[in-house]
N, C-alpha and C positions, 0 to 999 in steps of 0.2 A: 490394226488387225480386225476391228470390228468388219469392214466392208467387207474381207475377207470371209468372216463368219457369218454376217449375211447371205452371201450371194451362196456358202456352202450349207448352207441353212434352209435359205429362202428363195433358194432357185426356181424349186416347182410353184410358185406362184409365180414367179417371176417369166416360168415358160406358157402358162393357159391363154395368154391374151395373144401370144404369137401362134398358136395352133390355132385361134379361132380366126387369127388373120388371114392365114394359108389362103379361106376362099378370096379375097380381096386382093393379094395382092403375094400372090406365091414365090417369086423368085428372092423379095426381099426378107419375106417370111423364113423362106428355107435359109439363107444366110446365117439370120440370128440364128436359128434355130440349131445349126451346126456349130456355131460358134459356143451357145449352150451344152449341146452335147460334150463338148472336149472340157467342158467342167465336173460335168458328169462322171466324163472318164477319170476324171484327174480325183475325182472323191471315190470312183469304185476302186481302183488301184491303193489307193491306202488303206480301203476296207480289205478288200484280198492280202493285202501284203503285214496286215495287222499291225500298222505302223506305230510306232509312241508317238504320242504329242509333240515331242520336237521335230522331229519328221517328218508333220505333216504338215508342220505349219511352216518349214522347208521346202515342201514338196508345191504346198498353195502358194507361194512367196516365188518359184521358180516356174511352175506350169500354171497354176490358175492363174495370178496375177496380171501375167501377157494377156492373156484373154480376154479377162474382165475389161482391159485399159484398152484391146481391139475393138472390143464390141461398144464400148462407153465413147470412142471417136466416132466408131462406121456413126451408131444413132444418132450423136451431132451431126455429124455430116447428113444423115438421111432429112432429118427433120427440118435442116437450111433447104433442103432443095426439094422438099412435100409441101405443097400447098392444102390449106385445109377446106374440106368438101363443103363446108356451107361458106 
């Protein structure tokens, strides 16, 4: 659970370096960047819905989860096939 409560934790750090990528490199940028959002959603929808704790950690376990483990492959895969500028 902890990664779980990480990333619904520690997302907004985790989005600033993709927003400042946007100039560099926008199509890949916008990806993650949508991909971030629907974790977004997935924590606004338990604040709206004023879930219990077991709930949500249901809720993160069946919608965030997916996500977290799309976006933790798309990056492998980006970074096999990014070569580095210098």
């Amino acid at each position: 659970m902890y990664t779980l409560y990480c990333v619904s934790r520690c997302k907004k750090h985790k989005k600033s370096p993709f927003e400042k990528a946007l100039q560099n490199d926008r199509p890949r940028t916008e990806k993650a960047l949508l991909m971030i959002q629907r974790l977004y959603a997935v924590e606004r929808r338990a604040r709206q819905e004023q879930l219990a704790a077991d709930r949500i950690k249901e809720l993160r376990l069946t919608e965030s989860l997916p996500v977290i483990n799309q976006l933790g492959k798309w990056i492998f895969e980006e970074i096999k096939s990014t070569l580095p500028k210098s």
